[in-house]
C-alpha positions as CSV (number, residue, x, y, z in Angstrom):
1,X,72.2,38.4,103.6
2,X,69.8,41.3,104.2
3,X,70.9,44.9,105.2
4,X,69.0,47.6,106.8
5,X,70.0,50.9,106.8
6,X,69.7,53.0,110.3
7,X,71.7,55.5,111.8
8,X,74.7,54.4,113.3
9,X,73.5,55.1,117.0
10,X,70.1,53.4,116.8
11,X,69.1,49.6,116.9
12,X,66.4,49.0,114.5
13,X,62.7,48.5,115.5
14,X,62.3,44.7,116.6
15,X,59.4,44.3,114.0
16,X,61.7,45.5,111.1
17,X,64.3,43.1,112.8
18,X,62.1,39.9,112.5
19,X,60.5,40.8,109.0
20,X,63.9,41.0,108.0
21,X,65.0,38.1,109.5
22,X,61.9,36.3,107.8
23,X,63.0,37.2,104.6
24,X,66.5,36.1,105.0
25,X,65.1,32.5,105.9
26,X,62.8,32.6,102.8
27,X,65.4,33.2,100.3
28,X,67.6,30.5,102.4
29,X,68.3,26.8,101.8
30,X,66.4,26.0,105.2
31,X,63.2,27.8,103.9
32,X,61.4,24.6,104.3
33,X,62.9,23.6,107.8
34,X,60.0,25.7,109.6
35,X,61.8,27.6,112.3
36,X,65.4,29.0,111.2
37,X,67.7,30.4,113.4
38,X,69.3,33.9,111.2
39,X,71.8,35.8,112.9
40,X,71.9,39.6,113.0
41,X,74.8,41.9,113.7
42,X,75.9,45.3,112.1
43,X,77.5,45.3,108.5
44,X,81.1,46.6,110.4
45,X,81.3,43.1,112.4
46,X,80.7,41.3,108.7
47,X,83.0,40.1,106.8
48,X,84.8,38.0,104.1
49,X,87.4,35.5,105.0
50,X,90.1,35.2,103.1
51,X,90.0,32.4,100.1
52,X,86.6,31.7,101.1
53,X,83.8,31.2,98.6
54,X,81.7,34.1,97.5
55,X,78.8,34.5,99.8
56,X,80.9,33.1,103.0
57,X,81.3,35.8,105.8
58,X,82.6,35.8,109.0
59,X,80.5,37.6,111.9
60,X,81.1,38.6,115.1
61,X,78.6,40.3,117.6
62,X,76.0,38.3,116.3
63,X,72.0,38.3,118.1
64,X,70.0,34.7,116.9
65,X,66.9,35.6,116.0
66,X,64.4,31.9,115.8
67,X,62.0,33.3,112.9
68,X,59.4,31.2,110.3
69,X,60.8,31.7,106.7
70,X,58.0,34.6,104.8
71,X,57.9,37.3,102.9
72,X,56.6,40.8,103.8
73,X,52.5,40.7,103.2
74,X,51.5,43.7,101.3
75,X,50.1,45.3,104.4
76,X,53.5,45.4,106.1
77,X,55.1,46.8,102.8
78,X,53.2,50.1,102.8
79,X,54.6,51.0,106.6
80,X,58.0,52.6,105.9
């Protein structure tokens, strides 16, 4: 799971969206599967059914992004 913090009326930047995305894939067991499908949504529609194991959420509201596992190149890190 990755979470990115923006004020509650704003959708955040696509770019952020997808790098974020990106990262979620790489730290995923389909890192290798070349294109991954991560779902987005915001942290309120999240959450943790009950019984399940840790790490299972429920989401609702959810935007499928198609992204290539990566992580941020250095460049990319220094733009806030």
């Amino acid at each position: 799971h990755v979470i990115l913090q923006v004020p509650s009326d704003q959708e955040p930047p696509s770019s952020i969206l997808k790098q974020a995305a990106a990262v979620a894939a790489y730290h995923s067991k389909a890192r290798n599967g070349g294109v991954v499908a991560v779902s987005a949504t915001r942290a309120r529609f999240v959450s943790k059914p009950r019984g399940a194991k840790p790490g299972t959420v429920q989401i609702r509201k959810e935007k499928v992004i198609k992204i290539r596992p990566a992580l941020p190149t250095a460049a990319s890190d220094a733009n806030p």
